[in-house]
C-alpha positions in Angstrom: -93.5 171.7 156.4 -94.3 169.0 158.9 -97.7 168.5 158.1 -96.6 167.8 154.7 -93.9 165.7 155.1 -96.8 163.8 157.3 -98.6 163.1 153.8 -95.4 160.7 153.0 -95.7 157.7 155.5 -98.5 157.2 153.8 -96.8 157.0 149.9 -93.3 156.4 151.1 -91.6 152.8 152.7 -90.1 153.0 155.6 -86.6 153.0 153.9 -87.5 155.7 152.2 -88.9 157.7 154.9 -85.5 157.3 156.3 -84.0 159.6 153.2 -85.6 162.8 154.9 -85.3 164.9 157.4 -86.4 168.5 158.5 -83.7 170.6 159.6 -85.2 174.3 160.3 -88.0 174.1 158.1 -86.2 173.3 154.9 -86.4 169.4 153.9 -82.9 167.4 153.3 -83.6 164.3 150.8 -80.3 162.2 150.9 -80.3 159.9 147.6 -77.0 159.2 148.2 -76.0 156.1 146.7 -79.0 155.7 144.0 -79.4 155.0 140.6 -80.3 158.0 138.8 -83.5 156.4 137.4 -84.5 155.9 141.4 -83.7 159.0 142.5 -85.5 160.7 140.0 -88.6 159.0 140.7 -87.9 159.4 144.5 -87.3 163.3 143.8 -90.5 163.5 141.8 -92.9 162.0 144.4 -91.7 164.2 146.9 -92.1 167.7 144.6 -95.6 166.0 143.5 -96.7 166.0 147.6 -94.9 169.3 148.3 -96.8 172.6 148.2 -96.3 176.2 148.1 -92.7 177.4 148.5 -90.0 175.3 149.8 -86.6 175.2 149.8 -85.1 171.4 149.7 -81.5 170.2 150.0 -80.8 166.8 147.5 -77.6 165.0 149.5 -76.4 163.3 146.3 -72.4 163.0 147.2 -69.4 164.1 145.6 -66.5 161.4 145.6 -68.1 158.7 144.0 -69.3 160.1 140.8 -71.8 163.2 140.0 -74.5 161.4 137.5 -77.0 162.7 140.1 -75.7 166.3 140.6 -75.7 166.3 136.9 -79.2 164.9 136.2 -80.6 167.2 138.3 -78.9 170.0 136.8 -80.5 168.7 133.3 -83.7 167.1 133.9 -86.8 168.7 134.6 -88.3 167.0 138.2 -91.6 169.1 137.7 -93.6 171.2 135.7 -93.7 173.9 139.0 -90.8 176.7 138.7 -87.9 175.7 140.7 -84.6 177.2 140.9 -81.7 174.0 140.7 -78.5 176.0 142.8 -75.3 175.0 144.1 -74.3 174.6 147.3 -71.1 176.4 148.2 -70.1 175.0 151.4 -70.6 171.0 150.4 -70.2 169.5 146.9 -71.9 166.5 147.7 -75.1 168.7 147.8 -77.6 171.0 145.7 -81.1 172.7 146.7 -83.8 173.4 145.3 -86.0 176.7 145.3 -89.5 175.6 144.6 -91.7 179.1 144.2 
């Protein structure tokens, strides 16, 4: 997973670099407080540099509004198979299963 995520400081600003983080091998995006045109876009880049299987966390919040948890629900990031599923200990998040 690392030597992927390497492949980003080269596509990604440093404000967005600052979105991600490893945490055991599985990759947390935080688009908290984004449009949902912008985290789309953010969301596809990263699937589009990801390979092989991986398992990602999208931090999108919960208190404010769900337009995020709710376009990624409905939208298609990615032609790839990937499993959209709910997070049962946090609200404010959902992963994604990419096979």
């Amino acid at each position: 997973m690392a030597e992927q995520v390497k492949k980003f400081e080269v596509v990604f600003s440093r404000d967005d670099l600052a979105r991600l983080s490893i945490v055991d091998g599985e990759l947390y995006v935080d688009v908290h407080g984004l449009t949902c045109p912008k985290a789309q876009r953010f969301l596809k880049n990263i699937l589009a540099l990801l390979k092989g299987s991986v398992s990602m966390y999208i931090i999108h919040g919960y208190n404010h509004g769900c337009a995020i948890k709710e376009m990624l629900r409905n939208t298609r990031l990615s032609s790839r198979n990937y499993q959209v599923l709910h997070v049962d200990w946090n609200p404010g998040m959902t992963k994604l299963v990419m096979a």
